[in-house]
Each structure stands twice: as structure tokens, then as C-alpha cells.
C-alpha positions in Angstrom: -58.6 -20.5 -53.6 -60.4 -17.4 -55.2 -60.7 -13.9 -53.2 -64.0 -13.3 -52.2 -66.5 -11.1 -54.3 -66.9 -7.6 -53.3 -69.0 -5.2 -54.8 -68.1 -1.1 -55.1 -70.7 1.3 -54.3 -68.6 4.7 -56.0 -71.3 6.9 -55.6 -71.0 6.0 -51.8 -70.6 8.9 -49.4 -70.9 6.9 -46.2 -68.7 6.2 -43.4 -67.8 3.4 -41.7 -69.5 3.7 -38.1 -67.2 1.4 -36.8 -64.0 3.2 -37.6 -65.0 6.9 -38.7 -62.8 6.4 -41.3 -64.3 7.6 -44.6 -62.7 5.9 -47.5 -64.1 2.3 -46.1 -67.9 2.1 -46.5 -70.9 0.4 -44.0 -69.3 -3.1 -44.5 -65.5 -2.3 -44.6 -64.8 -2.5 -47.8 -62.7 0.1 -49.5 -64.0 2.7 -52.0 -63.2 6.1 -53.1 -65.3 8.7 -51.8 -67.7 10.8 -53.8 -67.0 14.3 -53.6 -69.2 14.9 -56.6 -71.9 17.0 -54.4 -69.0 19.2 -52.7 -68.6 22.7 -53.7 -65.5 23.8 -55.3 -63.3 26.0 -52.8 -59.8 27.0 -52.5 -58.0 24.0 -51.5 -54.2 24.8 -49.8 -51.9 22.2 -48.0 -48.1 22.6 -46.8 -45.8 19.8 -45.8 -42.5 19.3 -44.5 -39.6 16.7 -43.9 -35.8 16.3 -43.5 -33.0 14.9 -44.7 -29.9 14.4 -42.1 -26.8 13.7 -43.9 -22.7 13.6 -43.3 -21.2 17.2 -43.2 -19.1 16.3 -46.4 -22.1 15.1 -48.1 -24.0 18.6 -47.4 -21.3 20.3 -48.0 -21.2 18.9 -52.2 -24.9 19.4 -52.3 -24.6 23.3 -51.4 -21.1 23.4 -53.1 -23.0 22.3 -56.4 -20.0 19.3 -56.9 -22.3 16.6 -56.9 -21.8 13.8 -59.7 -25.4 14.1 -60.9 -25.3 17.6 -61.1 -28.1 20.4 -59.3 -29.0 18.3 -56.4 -31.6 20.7 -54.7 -32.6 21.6 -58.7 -33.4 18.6 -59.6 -35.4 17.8 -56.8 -37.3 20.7 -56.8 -38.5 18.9 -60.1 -39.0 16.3 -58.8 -41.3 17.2 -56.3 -43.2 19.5 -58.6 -43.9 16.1 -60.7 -45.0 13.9 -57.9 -47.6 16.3 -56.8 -49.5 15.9 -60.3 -48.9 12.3 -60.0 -50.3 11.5 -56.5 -53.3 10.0 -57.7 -51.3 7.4 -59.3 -49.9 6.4 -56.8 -52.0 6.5 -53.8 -55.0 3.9 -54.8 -58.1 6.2 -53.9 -56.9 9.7 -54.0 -59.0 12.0 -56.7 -56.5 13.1 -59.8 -56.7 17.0 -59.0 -56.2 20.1 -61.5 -53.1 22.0 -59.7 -53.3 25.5 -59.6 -49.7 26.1 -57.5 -47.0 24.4 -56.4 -44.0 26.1 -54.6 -41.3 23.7 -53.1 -38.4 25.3 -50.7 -35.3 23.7 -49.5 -33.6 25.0 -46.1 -29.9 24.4 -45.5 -29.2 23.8 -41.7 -25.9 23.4 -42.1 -25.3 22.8 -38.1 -27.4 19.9 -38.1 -26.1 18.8 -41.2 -29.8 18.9 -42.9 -31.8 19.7 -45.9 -35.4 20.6 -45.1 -38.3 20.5 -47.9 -41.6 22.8 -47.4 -44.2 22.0 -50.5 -47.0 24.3 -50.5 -50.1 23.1 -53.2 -52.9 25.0 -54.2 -56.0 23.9 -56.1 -59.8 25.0 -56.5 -61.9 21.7 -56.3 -64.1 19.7 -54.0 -61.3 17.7 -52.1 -58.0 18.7 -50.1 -54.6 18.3 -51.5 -52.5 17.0 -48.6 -51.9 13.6 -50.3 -50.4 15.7 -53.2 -48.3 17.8 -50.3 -46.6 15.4 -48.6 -45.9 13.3 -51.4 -44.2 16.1 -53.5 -41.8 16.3 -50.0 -40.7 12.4 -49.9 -40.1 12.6 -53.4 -37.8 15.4 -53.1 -36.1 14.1 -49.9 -35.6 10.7 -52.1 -34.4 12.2 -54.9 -31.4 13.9 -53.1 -31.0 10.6 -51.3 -30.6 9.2 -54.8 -28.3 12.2 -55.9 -26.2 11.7 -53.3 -25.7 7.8 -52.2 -22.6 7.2 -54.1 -21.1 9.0 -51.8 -23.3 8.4 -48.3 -25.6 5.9 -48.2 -26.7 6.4 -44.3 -29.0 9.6 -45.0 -32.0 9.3 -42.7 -34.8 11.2 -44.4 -38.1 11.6 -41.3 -40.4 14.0 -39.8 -42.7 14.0 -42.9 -46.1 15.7 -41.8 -48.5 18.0 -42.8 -48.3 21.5 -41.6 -51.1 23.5 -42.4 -54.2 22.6 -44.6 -56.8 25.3 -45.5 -60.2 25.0 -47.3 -63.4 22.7 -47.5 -66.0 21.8 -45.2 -63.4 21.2 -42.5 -61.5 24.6 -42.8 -58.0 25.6 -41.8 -56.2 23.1 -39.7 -52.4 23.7 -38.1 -50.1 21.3 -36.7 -48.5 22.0 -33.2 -45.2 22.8 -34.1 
């Protein structure tokens, strides 16, 4: 049994009716939106998410013991890497030119948890919250991969975006 032909419209800058969502066209189908008419602005998004771990398990992250070496180092990295490699990974996000990426760790150590703030930057015609929060799960995985030889119950969550500034929508803040 063969899939059913579709046809892509990419200069299509509808959206659906039906669902308001814009990366779907008139008749459902998916397709990456044209931005091409957009004017370039400054384009800023910060995320956020946690890791919750054992208190012996922080405790070699911030005590620099771990097996692997730099935890919080190497996911910095890490992070850094997956923001220029969003588009690769997320089927109809634009590849963007990256002006700044900046990504913090917080040590709570009475709640036994690591929290990771990316802030991106870019001038362009579309937003870079994809590139955002995918720069914080990568870093929250990779300490989860740093660290499972010795705790393999580390609950990584709360993953959102915080702030997003630029474009035709403006500035948007989440509740916190």
C-alpha cells in the first residue's frame, strides 16, 4: 500500500483556518513557512529546565570528581552545539545565522538541582526559541549522560520558554 501523494506549496504563507496553526497549510498538510518577505530584526529567546538528582551525585558534579571529567563544562558545549544544529533536528525549523549564545548553570544544592538558562540571539526574519530550548535539553542530557554511571534516576523537566523578544509578534514573558 503506497502513501498518498501530497504536493508542497514552500512559498506558502498561509494558515490553516481550521487550527491557526501556521506550519500546516489550507488542506493540512505540513510545510515550512516562508519567512522570505519578513524583515530582518533582532531576534532573542531564553529558556530554562532542571535537572533533580541524588545529593551525592550533585555533590561530584560541583566537586569536579566526575568519571567523565567537567560535567557542567562539557555541557555548556554541548548546548552551545545544539543551538546551531536545531534545524537538523526539528523537521521545519529555518537553519539560522547565530549571533550569541550564552548558557548558565545554577547549583540549588537544597533541592539537589542543576538549572540551565540559554539565552540566543540572532538578526533574521524568524524567532529562535526552537534553537533555545533545544540548547537546554541537550545540556540537561548531557549531564544526565555524565553522570548515569553513578545515578540513573535523574529526572530532567520544567523545559519552557521564558522570554522571547523581536519580530512582528514582539516581546513575550512567561508567568513565572
Amino acid at each position: 500500500m503506497s502513501a498518498p501523494k501530497t504536493t508542497a506549496n514552500a512559498s506558502s504563507t498561509t494558515t490553516d483556518a481550521g487550527t491557526g496553526l501556521n506550519h500546516f497549510d489550507g488542506g493540512g498538510q505540513a510545510h515550512m513557512v516562508n519567512v522570505g518577505d519578513k524583515a530582518d530584526t533582532q531576534r532573542i529567546a531564553i529558556a530554562s529546565g532542571v535537572i533533580r538528582m541524588q545529593a551525592a551525585t550533585l555533590k561530584i558534579i560541583t566537586e569536579g570528581s566526575a568519571k567523565k571529567g567537567d560535567v557542567l563544562g562539557i555541557a555548556r558545549i554541548a548546548a552551545i552545539m545544539a543551538t546551531k544544529r536545531t534545524s537538523d533536528l526539528i523537521p521545519l525549523c529555518h537553519p539560522l545565522a547565530l549571533t550569541h549564545v550564552s548558557v548558565e548553570f545554577e547549583i540549588d544544592a537544597a533541592a539537589s538541582s542543576i538549572s540551565c538558562t540559554v539565552e540566543v540571539r540572532t538578526i533574521g526574519k524568524t524567532g529562535v526559541e526552537m534553537e533555545a530550548l533545544t540548547a537546554v535539553q541537550v545540556g540537561l542530557l548531557t549531564i544526565y549522560d555524565m553522570c548515569k554511571a553513578v545515578e540513573r534516576g535523574m529526572v530532567m523537566g520544567d523545559v519552557r520558554v521564558l522570554e522571547k523578544h523581536g519580530g512582528k509578534s514582539g516581546d513575550w514573558n512567561a508567568v513565572v
